[in-house]
C-alpha positions as CSV (number, residue, x, y, z in Angstrom):
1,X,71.1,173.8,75.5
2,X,70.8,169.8,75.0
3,X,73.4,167.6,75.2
4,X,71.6,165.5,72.5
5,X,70.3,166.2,69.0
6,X,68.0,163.5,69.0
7,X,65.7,162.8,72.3
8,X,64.9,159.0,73.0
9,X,62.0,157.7,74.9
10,X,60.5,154.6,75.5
11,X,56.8,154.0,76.1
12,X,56.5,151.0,78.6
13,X,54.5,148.4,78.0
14,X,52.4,149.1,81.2
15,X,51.2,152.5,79.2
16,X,51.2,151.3,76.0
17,X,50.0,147.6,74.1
18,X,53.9,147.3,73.1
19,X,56.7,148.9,73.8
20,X,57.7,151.5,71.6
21,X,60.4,154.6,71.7
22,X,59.9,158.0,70.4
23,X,62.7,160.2,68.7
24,X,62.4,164.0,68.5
25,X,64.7,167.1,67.9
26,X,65.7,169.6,70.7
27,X,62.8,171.6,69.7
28,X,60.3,169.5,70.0
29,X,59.7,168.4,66.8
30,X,59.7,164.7,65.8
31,X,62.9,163.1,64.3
32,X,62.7,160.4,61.7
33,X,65.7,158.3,61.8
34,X,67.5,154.7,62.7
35,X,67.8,153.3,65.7
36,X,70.1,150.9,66.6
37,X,69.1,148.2,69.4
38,X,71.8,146.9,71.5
39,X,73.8,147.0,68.5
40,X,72.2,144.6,66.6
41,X,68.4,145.2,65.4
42,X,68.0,148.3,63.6
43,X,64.5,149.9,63.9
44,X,63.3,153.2,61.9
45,X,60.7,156.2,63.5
46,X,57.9,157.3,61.1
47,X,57.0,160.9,60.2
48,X,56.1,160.8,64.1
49,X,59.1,160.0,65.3
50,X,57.5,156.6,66.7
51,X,58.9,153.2,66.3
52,X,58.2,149.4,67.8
53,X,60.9,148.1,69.9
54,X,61.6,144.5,69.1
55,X,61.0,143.3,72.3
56,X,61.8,144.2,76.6
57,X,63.9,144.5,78.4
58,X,67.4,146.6,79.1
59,X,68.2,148.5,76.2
60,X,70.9,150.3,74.6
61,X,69.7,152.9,71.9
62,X,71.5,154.3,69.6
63,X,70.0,157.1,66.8
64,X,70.9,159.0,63.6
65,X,68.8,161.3,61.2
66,X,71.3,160.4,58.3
67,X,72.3,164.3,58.2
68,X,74.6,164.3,60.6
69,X,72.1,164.5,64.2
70,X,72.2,161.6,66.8
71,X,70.8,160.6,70.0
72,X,71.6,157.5,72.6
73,X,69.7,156.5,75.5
74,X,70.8,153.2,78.0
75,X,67.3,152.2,79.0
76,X,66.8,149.4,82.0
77,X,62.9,148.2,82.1
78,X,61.9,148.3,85.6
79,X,58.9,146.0,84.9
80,X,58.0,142.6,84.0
81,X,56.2,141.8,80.8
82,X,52.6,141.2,80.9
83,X,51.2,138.0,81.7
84,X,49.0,136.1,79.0
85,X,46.8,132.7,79.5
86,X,46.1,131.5,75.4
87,X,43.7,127.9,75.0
88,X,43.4,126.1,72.0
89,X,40.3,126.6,70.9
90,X,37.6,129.5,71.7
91,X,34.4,127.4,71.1
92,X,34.3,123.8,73.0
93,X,32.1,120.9,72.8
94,X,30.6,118.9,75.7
95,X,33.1,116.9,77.5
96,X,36.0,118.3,75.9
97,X,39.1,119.3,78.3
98,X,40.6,122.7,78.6
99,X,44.0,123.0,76.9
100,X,45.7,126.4,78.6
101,X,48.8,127.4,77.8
102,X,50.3,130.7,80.8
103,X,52.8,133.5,80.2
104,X,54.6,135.1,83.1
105,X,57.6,136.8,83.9
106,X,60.3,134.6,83.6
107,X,61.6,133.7,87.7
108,X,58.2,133.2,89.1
109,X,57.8,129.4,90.1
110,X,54.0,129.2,90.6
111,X,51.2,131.1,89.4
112,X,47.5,130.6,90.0
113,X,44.8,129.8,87.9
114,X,41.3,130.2,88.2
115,X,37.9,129.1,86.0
116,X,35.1,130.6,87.0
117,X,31.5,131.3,85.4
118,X,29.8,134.8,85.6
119,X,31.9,134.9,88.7
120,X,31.5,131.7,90.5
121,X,34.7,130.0,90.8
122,X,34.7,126.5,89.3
123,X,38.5,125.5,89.6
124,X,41.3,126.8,91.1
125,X,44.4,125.3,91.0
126,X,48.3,126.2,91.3
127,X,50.1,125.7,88.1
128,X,54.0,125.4,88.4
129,X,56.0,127.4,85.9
130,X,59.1,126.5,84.0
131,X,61.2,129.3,82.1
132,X,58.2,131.8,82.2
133,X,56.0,129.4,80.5
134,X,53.2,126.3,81.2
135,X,50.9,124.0,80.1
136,X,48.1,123.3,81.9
137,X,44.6,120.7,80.8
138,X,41.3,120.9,82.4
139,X,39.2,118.3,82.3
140,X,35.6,118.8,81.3
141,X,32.9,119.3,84.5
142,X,29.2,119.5,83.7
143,X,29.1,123.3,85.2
144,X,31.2,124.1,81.9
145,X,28.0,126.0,80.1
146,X,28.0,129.0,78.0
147,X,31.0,131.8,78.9
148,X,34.1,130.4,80.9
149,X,36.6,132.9,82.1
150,X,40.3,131.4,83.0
151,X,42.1,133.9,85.0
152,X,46.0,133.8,85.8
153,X,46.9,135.5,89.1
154,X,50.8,136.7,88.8
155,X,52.6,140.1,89.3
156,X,50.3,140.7,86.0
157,X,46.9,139.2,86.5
158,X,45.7,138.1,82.7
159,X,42.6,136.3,81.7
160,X,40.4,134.8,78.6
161,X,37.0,133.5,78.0
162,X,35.8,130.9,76.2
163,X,32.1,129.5,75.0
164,X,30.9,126.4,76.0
165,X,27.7,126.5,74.0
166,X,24.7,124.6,76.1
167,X,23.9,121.1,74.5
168,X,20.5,119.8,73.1
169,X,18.2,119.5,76.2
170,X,16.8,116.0,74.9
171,X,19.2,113.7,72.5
172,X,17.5,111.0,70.7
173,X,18.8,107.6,69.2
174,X,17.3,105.8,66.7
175,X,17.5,101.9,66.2
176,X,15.9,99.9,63.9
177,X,15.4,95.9,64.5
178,X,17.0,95.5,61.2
179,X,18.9,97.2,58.4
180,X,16.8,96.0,54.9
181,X,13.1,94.5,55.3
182,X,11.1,93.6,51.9
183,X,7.8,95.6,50.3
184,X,4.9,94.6,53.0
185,X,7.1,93.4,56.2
186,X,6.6,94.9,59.9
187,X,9.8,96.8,60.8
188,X,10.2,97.5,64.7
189,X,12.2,100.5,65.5
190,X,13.0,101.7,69.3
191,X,13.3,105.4,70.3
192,X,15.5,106.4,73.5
193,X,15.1,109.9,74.9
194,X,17.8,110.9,76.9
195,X,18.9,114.5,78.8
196,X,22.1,116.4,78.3
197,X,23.6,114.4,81.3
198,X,22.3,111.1,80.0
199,X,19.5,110.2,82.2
200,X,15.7,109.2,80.5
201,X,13.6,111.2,79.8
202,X,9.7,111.0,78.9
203,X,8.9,112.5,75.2
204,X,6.3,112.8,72.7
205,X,7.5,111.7,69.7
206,X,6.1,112.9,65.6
207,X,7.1,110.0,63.7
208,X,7.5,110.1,59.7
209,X,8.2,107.6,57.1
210,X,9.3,108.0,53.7
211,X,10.7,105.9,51.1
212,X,13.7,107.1,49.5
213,X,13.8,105.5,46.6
214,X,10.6,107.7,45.8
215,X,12.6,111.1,46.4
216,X,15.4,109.5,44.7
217,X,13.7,108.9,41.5
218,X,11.6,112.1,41.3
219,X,15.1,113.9,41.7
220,X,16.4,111.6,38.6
221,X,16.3,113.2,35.3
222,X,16.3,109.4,33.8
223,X,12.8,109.3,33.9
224,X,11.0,106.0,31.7
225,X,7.5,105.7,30.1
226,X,5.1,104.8,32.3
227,X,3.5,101.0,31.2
228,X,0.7,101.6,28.4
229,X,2.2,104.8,26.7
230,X,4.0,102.6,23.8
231,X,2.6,105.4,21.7
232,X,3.9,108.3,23.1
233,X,7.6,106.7,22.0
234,X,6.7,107.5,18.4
235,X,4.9,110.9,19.3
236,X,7.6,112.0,21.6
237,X,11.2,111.2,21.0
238,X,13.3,112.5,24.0
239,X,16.0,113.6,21.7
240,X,13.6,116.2,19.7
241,X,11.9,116.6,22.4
242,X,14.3,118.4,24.3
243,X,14.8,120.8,21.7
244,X,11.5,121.9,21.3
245,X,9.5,125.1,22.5
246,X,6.5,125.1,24.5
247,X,4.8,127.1,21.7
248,X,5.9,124.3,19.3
249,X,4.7,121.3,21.2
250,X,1.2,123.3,21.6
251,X,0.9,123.5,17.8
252,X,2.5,120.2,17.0
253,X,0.3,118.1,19.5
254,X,-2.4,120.3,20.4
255,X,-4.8,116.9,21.8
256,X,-1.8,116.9,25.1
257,X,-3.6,120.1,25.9
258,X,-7.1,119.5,24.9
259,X,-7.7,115.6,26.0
260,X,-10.9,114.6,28.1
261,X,-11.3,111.2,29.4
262,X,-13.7,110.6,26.2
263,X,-10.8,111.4,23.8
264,X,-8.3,108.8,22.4
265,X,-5.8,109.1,25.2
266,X,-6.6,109.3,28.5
267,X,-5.9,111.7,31.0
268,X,-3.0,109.5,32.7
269,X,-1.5,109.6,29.2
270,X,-2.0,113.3,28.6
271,X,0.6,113.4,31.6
272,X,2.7,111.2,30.5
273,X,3.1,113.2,26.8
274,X,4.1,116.0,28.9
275,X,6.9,114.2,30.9
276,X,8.3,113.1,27.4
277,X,7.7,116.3,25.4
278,X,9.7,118.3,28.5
279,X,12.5,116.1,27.2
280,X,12.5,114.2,30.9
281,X,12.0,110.5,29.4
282,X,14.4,108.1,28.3
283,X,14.0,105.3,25.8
């Protein structure tokens, strides 16, 4: 005998990641139906019979299968929820300050948090509580390296790591005497070394110098005739150029391939026929 057709049971949040309520028949068997929460939400159970609860707290449920079975259960949570501890960010730079924002019951005053680092304590501090809620900033300490772990200690301890990742060990700055100097002028440059923390540090140094302009233009497709190919204009227009084959430019000017530097053009000009026959040159 059951005074109920449906059954109603709640899964606290202490045994379960939410809290959730299960529906089944007399028998046993799982009951797919509506409940009703507090009168006002209306929740439905799956095939299983299972179903989310909207949130914690005292409860009055209320169930029907549609064909005619129905169930209620007055449920009071005993417990408080979880606590929580959520930060801004998950990956920090040097020097930047902890942003924490705690979750506890709602009632407690003060809760404790703690910072620690492969379990040596860093910071501990109280953190007061308003409405179950707070929001607390750390500032930035030089142990704050690699995996930081903030714990809350309340009825519900909670806790969340975050990743400091270890800076450069050497940071260099690079200062030139001036910002433009003309073809053949000295330029003076100074190099400081420094450590993480700021203080000097003794380096050997590989030092490199390139001109950009020369990167620059080899990456330009706006290539000219280099001085003393006036020829090559008439040989090589850029706009057939470009629409010729290899196979074409072999049997058209055969002397780009075959050139010594006894011929009529010279090697350096043998190059440049190539430059202008690959449609690269500009008038």
């Amino acid at each position: 005998m059951s005074r109920e057709a449906i059954h109603l049971y709640v899964l606290p949040a202490p045994a379960a990641a939410s809290n959730y309520v299960t529906a089944s028949y007399a028998d046993g068997s799982p009951a797919s139906c509506r409940v009703r929460v507090n009168g006002v939400t209306e929740i439905s159970t799956n095939r299983y019979g299972l179903a989310r609860l909207p949130g914690v707290g005292p409860m009055d449920l209320r169930a029907e299968d549609g064909q005619g079975a129905r169930g209620h259960l007055s449920y009071d949570a005993w417990w408080s929820p979880p606590a929580s501890v959520q930060t801004n960010k998950t990956i920090y730079r040097t020097g930047e300050a902890i942003r924490a924002t705690v979750k506890v019951r709602d009632g407690e005053k003060v809760v404790l948090l703690d910072v620690s680092s492969d379990g040596k304590p860093l910071v501990s501090r109280p953190v007061p509580v308003s409405r179950g809620a707070a929001v607390v900033e750390i500032p930035w300490q030089k142990e704050f390296a690699g995996a930081i772990t903030l714990t809350v200690a309340a009825e519900t301890n909670a806790s969340r790591t975050i990743l400091f990742p270890p800076a450069y060990a050497m940071k260099l700055a690079i200062q030139a005497a001036r910002t433009t100097y003309r073809p053949g002028e000295e330029a003076t440059v100074s190099f400081t070394a420094r450590s993480s923390e700021g203080d000097p540090l003794e380096a050997a140094l590989g030092v490199a110098v390139v001109d950009a302009a020369v990167g620059a233009r080899a990456r330009s497709p706006h290539l000219r005739y280099p001085a003393g190919c006036r020829r090559l204009r008439k040989c090589f227009p850029p706009s057939r150029a470009k629409t010729w084959s290899t196979s074409t430019l072999r049997a058209r000017f055969p002397r780009i391939w075959t050139c010594s530097p006894k011929s009529c053009w010279p090697r350096r000009t043998q190059a440049c026929g190539w430059i202008a026959a690959r449609g690269l040159a500009t008038e």
